[in-house]
C-alpha positions in Angstrom: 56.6 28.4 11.1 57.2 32.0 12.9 53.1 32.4 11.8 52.4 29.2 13.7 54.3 30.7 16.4 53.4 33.6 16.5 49.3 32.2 16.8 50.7 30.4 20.0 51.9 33.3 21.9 48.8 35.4 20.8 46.2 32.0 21.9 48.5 31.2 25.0 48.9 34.9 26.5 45.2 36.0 25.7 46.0 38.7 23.2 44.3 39.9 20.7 45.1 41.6 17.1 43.7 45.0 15.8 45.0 44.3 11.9 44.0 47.3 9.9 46.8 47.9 7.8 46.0 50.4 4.9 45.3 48.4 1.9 48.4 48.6 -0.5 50.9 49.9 1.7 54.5 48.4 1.1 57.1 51.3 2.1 56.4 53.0 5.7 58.6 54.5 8.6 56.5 52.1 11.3 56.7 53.8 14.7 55.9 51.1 17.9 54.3 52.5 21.1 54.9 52.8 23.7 58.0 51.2 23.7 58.2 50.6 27.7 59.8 46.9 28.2 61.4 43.9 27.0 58.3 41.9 26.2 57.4 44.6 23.7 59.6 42.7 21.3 57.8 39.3 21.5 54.4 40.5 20.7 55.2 43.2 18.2 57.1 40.5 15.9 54.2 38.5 16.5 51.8 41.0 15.9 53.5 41.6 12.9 54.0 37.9 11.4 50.2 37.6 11.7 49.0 40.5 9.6 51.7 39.2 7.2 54.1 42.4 7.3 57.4 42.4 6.3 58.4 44.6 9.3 62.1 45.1 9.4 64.4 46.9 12.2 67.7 48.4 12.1 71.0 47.0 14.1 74.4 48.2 13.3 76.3 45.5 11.0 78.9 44.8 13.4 76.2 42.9 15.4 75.4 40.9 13.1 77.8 38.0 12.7 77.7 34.4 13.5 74.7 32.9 15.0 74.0 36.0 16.4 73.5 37.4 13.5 71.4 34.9 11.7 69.0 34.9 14.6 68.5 38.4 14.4 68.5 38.4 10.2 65.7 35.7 10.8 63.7 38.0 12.9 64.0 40.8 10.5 67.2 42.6 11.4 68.5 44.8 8.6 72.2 46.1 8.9 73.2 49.7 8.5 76.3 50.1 7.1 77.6 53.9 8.5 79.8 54.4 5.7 81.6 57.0 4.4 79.6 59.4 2.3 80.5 62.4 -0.2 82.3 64.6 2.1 83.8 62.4 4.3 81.6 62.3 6.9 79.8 59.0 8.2 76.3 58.7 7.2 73.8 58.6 9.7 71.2 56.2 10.9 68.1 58.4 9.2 70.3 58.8 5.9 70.7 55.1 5.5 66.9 54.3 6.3 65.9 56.9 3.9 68.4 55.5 1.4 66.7 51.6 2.2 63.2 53.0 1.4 63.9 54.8 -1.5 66.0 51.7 -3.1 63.3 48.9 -1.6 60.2 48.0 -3.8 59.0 46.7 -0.4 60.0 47.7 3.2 58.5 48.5 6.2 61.3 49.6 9.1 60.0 49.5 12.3 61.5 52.5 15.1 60.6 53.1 18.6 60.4 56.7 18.9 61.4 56.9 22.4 65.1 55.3 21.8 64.4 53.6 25.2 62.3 51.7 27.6 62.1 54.6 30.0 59.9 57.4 29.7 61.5 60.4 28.2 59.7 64.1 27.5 61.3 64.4 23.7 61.2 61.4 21.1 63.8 60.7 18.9 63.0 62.2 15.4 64.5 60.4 13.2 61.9 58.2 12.2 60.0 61.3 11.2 63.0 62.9 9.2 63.4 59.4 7.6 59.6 59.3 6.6 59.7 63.0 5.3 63.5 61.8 3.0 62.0 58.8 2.0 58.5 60.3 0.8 56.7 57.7 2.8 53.8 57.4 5.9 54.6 57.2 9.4 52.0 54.1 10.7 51.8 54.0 14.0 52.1 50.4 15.8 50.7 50.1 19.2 50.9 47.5 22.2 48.2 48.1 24.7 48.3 46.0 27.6 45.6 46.8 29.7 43.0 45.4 26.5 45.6 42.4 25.7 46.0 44.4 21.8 48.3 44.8 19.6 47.5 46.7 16.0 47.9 49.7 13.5 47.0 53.1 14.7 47.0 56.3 12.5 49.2 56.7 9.4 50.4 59.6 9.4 51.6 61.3 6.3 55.0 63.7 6.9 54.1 67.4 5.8 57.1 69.1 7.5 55.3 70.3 10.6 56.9 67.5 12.6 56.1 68.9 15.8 52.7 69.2 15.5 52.6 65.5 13.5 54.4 63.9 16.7 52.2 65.3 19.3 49.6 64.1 17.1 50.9 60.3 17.2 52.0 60.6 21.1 48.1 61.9 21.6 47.4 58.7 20.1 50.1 56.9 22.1 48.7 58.2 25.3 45.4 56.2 24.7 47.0 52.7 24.8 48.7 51.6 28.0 52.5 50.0 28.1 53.2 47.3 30.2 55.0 49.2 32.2 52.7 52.6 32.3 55.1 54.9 34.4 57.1 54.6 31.7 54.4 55.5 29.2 54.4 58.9 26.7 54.3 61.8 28.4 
């Protein structure tokens, strides 16, 4: 049904799908760029249903309850559960996504790197930390506007030189245009 769908908004809005998703690849950190408005939502889960990828995304588990929270399970919501860990301490959003991938035969969580819609100088690096725990690529997903495209970019394979690896990706970023492209990488 959501396939049927998502074919509908792709035919109806004149978009198009770049679907080269490495052959074989069932755990990855997905990364989606630029993340730059609400609509971003709609064609990535679209995007996604039609190249047949599990793509999930994180919400904290008090969210999802009720309706609310079927709705979002149904669109691939995956609760993180900040519980207490050795210590004491909370664990935090990159430990429990690490913790997902290692445990999952199959998952794919999808992050925007920017945290927001606006533009911002520094990503969020979680996602990379994640990738790095979890022994698993970084695939960039991409939303270009200006061409009506949404597809699979590099896959990027976490060596520890995360600063280097993330300007690679936001080089890559810089090449597709948001919908809103003010807010674009910088």
């Amino acid at each position: 049904m959501m396939k049927l769908f998502s074919r509908f908004i792709f035919w109806i809005s004149g978009w198009s799908l770049n679907a080269n998703w490495p052959k074989g690849l069932k755990k990855a950190v997905l990364i989606a760029i630029p993340h730059t408005s609400n609509w971003d939502i709609l064609y990535a889960r679209a995007a996604f249903y039609l190249m047949d990828i599990p793509v999930r995304f994180t919400i904290k588990k008090e969210v999802m309850v009720g309706p609310l929270g079927w709705i979002l399970s149904g669109l691939g919501a995956i609760p993180i559960d900040r519980k207490r860990i050795p210590g004491g301490r909370k664990q935090t959003y990159t430990e429990a996504m690490t913790q997902m991938l290692k445990e999952g035969d199959e998952l794919v969580i999808m992050v925007t790197p920017e945290g927001t819609r606006k533009a911002v100088k520094k990503w969020k690096t979680g996602f990379y930390h994640t990738a790095l725990g979890a022994n698993v690529p970084i695939v960039v997903g991409y939303l270009d506007y200006k061409k009506k495209e949404a597809g699979i970019g590099p896959v990027i394979y976490p060596n520890g030189e995360m600063d280097a690896q993330i300007e690679e990706m936001k080089d890559f970023g810089r090449t597709v245009t948001g919908k809103h492209p003010e807010k674009g990488i910088i």
